[in-house]
SEFI-132840 format. One record per residue (C-alpha): residue number from 1; x, z, y. Coordinates in steps of 0.1 Angstrom, whole numbers, plus 5000, padded with zeros to 4 digits. Example, Ala and Ser with C-alpha at 12.3 -4.5 7.8 and 13.67 -1.06 7.14 Angstrom:
<sites>
@pos: 1 X: 5123 Z: 5078 Y: 4955
@pos: 2 X: 5137 Z: 5071 Y: 4989
</sites>
This chain:
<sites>
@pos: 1 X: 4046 Z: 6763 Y: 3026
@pos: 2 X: 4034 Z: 6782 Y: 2998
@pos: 3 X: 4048 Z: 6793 Y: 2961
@pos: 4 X: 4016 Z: 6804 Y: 2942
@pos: 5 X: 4027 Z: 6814 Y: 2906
@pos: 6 X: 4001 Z: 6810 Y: 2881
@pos: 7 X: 4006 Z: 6834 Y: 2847
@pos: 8 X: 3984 Z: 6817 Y: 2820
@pos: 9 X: 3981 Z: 6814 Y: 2788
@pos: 10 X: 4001 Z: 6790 Y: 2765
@pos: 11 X: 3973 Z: 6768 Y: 2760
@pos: 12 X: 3962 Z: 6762 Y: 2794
@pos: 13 X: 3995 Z: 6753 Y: 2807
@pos: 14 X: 3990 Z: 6714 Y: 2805
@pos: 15 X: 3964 Z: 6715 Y: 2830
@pos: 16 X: 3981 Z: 6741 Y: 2854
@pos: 17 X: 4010 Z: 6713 Y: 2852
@pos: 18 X: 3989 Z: 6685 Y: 2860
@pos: 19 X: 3974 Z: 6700 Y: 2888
@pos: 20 X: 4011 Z: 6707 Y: 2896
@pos: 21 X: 4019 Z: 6674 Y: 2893
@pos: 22 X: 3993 Z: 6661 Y: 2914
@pos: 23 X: 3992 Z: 6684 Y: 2945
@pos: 24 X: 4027 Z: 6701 Y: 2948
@pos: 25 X: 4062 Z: 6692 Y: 2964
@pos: 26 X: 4079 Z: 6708 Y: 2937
@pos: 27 X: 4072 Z: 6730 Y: 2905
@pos: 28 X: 4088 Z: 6746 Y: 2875
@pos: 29 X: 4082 Z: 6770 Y: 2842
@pos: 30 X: 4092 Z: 6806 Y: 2832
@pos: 31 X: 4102 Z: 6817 Y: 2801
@pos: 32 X: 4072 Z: 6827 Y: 2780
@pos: 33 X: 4056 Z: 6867 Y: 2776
@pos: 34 X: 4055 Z: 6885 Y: 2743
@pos: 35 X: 4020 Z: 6882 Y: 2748
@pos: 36 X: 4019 Z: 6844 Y: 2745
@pos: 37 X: 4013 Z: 6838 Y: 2784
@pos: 38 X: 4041 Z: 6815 Y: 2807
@pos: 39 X: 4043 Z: 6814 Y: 2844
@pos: 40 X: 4042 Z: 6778 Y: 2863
@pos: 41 X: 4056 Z: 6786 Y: 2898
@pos: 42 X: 4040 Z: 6759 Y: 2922
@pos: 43 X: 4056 Z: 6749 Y: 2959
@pos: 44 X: 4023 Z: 6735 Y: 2976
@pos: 45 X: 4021 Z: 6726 Y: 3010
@pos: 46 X: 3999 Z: 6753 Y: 3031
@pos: 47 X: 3975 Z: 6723 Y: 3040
@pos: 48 X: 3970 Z: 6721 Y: 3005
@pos: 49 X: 3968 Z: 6756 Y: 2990
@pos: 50 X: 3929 Z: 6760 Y: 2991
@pos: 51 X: 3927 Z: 6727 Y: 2973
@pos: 52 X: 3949 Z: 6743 Y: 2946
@pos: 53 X: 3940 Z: 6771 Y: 2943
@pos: 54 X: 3903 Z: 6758 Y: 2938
@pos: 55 X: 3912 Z: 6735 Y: 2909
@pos: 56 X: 3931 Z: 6763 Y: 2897
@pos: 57 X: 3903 Z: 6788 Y: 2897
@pos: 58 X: 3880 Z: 6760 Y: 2882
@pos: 59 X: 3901 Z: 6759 Y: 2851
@pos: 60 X: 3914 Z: 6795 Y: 2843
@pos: 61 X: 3887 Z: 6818 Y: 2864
@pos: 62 X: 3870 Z: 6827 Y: 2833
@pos: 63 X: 3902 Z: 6829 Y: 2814
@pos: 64 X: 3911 Z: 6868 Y: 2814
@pos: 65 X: 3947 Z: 6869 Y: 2806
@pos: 66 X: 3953 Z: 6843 Y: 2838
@pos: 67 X: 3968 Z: 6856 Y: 2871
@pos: 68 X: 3975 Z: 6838 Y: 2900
@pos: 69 X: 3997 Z: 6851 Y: 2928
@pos: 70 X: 4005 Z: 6834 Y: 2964
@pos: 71 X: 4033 Z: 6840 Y: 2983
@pos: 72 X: 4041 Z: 6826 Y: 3018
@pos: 73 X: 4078 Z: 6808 Y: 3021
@pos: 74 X: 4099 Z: 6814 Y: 3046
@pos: 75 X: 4125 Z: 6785 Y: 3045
@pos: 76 X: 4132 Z: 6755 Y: 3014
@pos: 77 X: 4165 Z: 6744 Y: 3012
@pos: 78 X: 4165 Z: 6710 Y: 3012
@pos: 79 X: 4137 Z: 6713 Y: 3037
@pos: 80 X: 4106 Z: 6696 Y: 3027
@pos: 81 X: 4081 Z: 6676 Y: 3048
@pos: 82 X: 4048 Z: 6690 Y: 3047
@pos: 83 X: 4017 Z: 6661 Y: 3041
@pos: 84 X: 3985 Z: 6673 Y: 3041
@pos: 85 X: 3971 Z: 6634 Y: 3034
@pos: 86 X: 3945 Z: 6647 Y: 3007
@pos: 87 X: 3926 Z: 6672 Y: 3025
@pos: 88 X: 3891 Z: 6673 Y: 3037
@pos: 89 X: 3889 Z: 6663 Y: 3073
@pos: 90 X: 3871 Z: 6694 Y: 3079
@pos: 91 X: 3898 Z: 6717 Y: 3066
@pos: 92 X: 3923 Z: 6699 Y: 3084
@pos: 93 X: 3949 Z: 6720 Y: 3102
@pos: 94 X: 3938 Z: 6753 Y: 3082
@pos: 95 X: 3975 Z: 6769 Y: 3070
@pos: 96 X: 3955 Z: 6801 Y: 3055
@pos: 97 X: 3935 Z: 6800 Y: 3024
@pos: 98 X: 3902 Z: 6814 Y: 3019
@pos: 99 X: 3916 Z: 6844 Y: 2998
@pos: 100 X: 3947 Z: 6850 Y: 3028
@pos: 101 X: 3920 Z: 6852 Y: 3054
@pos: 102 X: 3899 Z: 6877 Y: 3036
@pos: 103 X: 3926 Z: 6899 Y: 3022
@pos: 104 X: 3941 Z: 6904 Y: 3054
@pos: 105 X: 3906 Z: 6906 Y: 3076
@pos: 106 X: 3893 Z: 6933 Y: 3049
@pos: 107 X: 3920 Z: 6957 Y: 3064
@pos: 108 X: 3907 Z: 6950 Y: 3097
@pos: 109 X: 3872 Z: 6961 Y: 3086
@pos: 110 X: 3884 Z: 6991 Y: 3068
@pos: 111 X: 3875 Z: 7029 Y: 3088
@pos: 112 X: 3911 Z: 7045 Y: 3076
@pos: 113 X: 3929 Z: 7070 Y: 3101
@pos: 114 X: 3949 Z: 7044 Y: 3110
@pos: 115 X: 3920 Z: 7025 Y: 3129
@pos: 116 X: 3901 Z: 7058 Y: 3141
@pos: 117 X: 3941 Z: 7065 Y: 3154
@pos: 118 X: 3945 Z: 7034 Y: 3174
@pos: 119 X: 3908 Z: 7039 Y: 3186
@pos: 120 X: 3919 Z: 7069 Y: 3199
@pos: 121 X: 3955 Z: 7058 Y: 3214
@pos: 122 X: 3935 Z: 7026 Y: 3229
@pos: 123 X: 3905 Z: 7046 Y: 3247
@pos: 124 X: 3933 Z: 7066 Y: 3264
@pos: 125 X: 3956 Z: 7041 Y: 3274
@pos: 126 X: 3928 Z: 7024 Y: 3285
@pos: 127 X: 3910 Z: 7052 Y: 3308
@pos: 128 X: 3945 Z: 7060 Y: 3326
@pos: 129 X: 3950 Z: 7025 Y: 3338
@pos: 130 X: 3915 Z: 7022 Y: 3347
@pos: 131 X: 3918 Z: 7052 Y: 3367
@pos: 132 X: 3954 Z: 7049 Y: 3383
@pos: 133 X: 3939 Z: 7013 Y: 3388
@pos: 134 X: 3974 Z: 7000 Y: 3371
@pos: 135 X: 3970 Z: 6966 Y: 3354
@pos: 136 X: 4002 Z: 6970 Y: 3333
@pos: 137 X: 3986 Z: 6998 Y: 3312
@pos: 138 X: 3953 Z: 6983 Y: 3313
@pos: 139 X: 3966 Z: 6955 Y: 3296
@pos: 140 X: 3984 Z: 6973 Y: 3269
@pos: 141 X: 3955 Z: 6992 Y: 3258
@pos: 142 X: 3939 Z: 6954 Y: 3256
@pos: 143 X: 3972 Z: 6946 Y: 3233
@pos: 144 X: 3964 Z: 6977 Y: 3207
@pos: 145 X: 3929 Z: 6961 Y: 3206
@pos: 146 X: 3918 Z: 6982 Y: 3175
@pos: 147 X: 3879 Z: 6964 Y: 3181
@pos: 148 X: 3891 Z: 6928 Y: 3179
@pos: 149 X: 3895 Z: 6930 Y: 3144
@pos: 150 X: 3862 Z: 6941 Y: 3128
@pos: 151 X: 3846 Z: 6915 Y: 3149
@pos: 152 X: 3867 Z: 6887 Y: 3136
@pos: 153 X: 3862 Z: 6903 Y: 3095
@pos: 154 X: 3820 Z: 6902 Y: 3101
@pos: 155 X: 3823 Z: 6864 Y: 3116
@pos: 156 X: 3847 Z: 6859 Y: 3081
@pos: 157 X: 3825 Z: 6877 Y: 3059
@pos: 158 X: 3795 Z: 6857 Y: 3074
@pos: 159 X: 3811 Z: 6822 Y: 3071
@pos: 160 X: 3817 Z: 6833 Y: 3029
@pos: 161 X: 3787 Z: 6849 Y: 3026
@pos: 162 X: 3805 Z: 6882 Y: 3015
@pos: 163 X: 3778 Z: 6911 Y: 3021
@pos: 164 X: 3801 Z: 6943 Y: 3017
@pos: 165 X: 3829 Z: 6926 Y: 3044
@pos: 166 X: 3801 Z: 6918 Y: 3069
@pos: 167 X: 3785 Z: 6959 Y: 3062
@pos: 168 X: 3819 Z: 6972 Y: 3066
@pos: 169 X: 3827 Z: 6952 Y: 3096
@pos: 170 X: 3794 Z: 6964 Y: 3111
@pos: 171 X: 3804 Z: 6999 Y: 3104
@pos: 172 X: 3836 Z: 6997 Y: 3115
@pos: 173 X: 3823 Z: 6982 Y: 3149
@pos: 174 X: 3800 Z: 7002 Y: 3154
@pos: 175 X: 3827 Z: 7034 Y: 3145
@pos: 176 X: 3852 Z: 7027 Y: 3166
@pos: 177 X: 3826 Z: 7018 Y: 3198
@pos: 178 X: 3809 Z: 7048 Y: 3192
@pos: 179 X: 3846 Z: 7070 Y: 3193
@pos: 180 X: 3855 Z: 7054 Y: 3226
@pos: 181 X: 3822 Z: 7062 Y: 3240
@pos: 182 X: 3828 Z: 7094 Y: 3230
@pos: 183 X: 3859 Z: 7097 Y: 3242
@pos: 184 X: 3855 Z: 7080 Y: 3273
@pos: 185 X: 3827 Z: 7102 Y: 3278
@pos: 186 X: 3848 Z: 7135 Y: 3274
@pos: 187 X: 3877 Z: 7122 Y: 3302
@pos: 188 X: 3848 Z: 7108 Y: 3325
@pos: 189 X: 3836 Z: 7149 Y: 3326
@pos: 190 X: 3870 Z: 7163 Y: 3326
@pos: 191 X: 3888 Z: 7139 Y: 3346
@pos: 192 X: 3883 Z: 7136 Y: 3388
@pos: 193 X: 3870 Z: 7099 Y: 3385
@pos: 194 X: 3874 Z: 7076 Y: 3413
@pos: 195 X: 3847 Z: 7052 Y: 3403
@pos: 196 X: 3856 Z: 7025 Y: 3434
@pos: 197 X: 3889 Z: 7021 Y: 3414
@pos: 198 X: 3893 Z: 6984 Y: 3416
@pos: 199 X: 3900 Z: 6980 Y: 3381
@pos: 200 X: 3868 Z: 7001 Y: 3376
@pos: 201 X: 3845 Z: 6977 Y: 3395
@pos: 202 X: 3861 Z: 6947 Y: 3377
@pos: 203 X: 3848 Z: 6961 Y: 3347
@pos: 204 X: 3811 Z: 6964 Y: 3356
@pos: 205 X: 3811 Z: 6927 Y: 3372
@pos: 206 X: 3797 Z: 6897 Y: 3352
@pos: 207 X: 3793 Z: 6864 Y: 3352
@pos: 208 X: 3787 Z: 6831 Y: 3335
@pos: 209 X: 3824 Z: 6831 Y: 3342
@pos: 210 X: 3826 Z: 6858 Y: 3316
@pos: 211 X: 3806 Z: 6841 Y: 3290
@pos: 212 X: 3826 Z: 6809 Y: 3295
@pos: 213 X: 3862 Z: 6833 Y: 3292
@pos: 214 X: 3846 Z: 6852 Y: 3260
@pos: 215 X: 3837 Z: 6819 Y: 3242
@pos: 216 X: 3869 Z: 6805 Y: 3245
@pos: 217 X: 3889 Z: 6836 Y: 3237
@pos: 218 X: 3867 Z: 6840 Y: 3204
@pos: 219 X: 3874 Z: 6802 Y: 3196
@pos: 220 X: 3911 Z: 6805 Y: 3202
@pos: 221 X: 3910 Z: 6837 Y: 3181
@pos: 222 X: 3896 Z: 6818 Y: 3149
@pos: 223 X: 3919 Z: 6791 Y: 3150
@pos: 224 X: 3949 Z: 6815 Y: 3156
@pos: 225 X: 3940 Z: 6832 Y: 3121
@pos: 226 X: 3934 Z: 6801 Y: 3098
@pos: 227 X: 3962 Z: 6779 Y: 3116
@pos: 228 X: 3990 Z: 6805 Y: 3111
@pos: 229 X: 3995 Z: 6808 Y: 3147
@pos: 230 X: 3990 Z: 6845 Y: 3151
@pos: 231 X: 4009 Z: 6848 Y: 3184
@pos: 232 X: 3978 Z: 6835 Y: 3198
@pos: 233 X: 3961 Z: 6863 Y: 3193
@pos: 234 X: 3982 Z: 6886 Y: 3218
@pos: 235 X: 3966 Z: 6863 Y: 3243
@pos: 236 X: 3930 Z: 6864 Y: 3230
@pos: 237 X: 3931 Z: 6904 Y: 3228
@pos: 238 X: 3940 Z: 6903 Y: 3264
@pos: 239 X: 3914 Z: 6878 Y: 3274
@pos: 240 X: 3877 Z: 6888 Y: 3254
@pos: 241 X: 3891 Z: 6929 Y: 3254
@pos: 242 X: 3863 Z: 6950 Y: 3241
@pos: 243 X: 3880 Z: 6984 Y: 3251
@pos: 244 X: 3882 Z: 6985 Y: 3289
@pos: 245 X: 3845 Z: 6981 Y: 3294
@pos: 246 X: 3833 Z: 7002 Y: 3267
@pos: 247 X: 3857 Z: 7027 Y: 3282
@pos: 248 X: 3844 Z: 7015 Y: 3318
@pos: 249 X: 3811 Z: 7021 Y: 3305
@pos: 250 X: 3814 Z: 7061 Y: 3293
@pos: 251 X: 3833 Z: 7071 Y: 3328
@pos: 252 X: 3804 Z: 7055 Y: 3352
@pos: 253 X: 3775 Z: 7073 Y: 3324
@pos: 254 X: 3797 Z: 7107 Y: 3327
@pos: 255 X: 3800 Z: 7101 Y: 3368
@pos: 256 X: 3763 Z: 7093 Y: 3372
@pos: 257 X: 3760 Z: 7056 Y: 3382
@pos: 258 X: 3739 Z: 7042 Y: 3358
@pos: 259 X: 3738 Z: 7007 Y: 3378
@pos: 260 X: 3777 Z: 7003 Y: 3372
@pos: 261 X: 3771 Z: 7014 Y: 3335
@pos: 262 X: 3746 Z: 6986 Y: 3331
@pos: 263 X: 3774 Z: 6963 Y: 3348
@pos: 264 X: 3800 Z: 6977 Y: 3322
@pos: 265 X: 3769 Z: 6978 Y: 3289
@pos: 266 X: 3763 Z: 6941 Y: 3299
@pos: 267 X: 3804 Z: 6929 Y: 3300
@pos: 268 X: 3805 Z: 6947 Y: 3265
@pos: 269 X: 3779 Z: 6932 Y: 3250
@pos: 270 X: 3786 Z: 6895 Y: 3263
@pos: 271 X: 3823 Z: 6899 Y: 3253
@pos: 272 X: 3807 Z: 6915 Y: 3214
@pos: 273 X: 3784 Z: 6885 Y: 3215
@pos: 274 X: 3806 Z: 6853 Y: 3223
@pos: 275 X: 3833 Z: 6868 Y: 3201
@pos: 276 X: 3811 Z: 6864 Y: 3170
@pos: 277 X: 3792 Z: 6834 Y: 3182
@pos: 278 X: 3825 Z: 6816 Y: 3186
@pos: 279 X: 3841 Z: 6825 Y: 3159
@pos: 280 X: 3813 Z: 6818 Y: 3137
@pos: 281 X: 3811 Z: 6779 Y: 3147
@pos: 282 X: 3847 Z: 6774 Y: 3144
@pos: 283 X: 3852 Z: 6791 Y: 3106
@pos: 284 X: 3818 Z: 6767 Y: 3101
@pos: 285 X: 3835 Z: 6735 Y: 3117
@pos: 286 X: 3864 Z: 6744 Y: 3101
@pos: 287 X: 3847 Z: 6739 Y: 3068
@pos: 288 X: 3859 Z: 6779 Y: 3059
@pos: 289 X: 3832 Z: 6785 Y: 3030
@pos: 290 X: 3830 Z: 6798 Y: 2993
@pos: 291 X: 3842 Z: 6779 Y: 2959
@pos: 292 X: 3809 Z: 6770 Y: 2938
@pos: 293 X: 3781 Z: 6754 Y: 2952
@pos: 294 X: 3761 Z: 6783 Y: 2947
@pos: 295 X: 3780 Z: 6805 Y: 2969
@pos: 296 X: 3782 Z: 6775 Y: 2995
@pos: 297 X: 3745 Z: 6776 Y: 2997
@pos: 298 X: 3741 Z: 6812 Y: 3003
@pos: 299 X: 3773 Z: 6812 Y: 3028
@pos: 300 X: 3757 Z: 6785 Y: 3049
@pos: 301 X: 3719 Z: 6799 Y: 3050
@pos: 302 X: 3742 Z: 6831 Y: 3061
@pos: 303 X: 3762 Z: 6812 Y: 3086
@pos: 304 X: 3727 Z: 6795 Y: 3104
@pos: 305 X: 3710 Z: 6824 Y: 3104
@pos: 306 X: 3744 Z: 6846 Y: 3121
@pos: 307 X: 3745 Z: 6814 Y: 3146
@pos: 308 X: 3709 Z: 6822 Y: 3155
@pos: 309 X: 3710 Z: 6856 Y: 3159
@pos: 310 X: 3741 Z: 6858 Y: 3181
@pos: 311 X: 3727 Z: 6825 Y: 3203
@pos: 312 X: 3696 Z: 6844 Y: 3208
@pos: 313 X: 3715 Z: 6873 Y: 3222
@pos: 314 X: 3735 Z: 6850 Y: 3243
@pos: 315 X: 3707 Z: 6833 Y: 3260
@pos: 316 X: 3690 Z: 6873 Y: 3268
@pos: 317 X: 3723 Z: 6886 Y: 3281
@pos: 318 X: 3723 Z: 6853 Y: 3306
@pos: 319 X: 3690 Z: 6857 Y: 3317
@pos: 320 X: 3700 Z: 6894 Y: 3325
@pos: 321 X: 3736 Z: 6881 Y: 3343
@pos: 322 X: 3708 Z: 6854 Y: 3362
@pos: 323 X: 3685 Z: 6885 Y: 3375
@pos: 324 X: 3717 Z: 6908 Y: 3381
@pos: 325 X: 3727 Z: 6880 Y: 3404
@pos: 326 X: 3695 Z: 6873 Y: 3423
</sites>
């Protein structure tokens, strides 16, 4: 449930009401401003906030005094059933809106010292377990999983055509790999390696297995953003976890085995690649896209050329899993 509040002026308040009237559960009027403006608070169903806010935008986004605010609810007492029976099949079952999803993914795409922090947390929790071969701190450098987020903002920005979130993302990716290399680097010189670690080895091992495991994850990560469910994602930053074998890959470069790197290169990339392939054909099935028809068009030529890209980069890292194999 949803309570968007929608500041306007005076004259346009008719048609913020019959939009109310039409889509909410509930909704009533402020006093007015001194500056002639009124605020309509709307309870929508979160099925139905993108339709709202859509006709809302449609009728006040060239209106400069308008605001519109959205605020997640908690709890409505009487409780109130949520329908969602005038959606589009297609963004069925979506509880964010398009604006939720990109302001919270633009702070995953974002190089602060937060993110070059965690980076930095995450390469070292993640080259100890690998080393002392323990599992239980392997998996909570997975859990910090500083890279899972940029890669989730670029298949975002892709699917709404929004040029400066997909850049940042891409810089912010290519950041944060390029400081655990680093890093991994740096403890693979200074650190006595045992490179037959078993946690090691499992990192510079793939398979079609792993493609299948990395499509999935990437899926289940999209749908855990735009259905609300983001406990999900504790699961998906375990399963499709970028940091391991980009860590795996700077210890075997710093110890000398370049074959094990390859092994380690090869997991990265294929975990990189399905990520963003999968995520980009669920935010497209999912019918996740821009407002105008305009912006549509540009989103989707965006979205098929993305889908291409990473598809063609799928089938090479295959073939290369096929002649590791043989």
């Amino acid at each position: 449930m949803r309570v968007i509040d929608v500041i306007t002026p005076a004259d346009h308040l008719d048609t913020v009401l019959s939009i109310a009237e039409k889509h909410c559960k509930d909704h009533w009027v402020d006093g007015g401003y001194d500056d002639g403006r009124q605020t309509v608070h709307l309870l929508v169903p979160a099925g139905s906030t993108q339709k709202v806010l859509d006709s809302l935008q449609t009728f006040l986004g060239s209106t400069e005094k308008s605001r519109i605010v959205v605020s997640t609810v908690e709890a409505t007492l009487p409780a109130i059933e949520e329908e969602v029976s005038e959606i589009n099949s297609r963004t069925k079952g979506i509880a964010s809106s398009r604006e939720e999803l990109l302001g919270e993914m633009e702070k995953s795409s974002k190089i602060d010292l937060n993110f070059l922090i965690l980076v930095f947390l995450s390469t070292i929790v993640a080259a100890v377990g690998l080393i002392k071969d323990n599992v239980a701190v392997v998996i909570g450098a997975m859990v910090i999983a500083p890279l899972l987020g940029p890669n989730l903002s670029l298949a975002l920005g892709t699917a709404l055509g929004e040029k400066h979130l997909m850049w940042r993302s891409v810089k912010t990716n290519l950041a944060g790999l390029g400081l655990t290399l680093v890093l991994a680097l740096l403890i693979g010189f200074l650190w006595p390696v045992d490179i037959s670690s078993p946690e090691l080895m499992a990192r510079t091992d793939v398979g079609l297995d792993s493609v299948a495991l990395a499509l999935a994850s990437g899926a289940a990560g999209v749908l855990s953003i735009t259905t609300g469910l983001s406990s999900v994602l504790v699961g998906v930053m375990v399963a499709v976890a970028l940091m391991p074998p980009a860590v795996t890959l700077g210890i075997m470069l710093s110890s000398g085995q370049p074959s094990l790197a390859f092994g380690a290169a090869l997991l990265l990339a294929v975990n990189v690649v399905c990520l963003n392939f999968a995520a980009n054909i669920v935010f497209y099935a999912k019918g996740v896209g821009p407002r105008t028809w305009r912006e549509k068009k540009q989103a989707r030529n965006s979205v098929f050329l993305s889908i291409a890209f990473w598809s063609s980069l799928l089938v090479i890292l295959m073939l290369l899993i096929f002649r590791q194999q043989v």
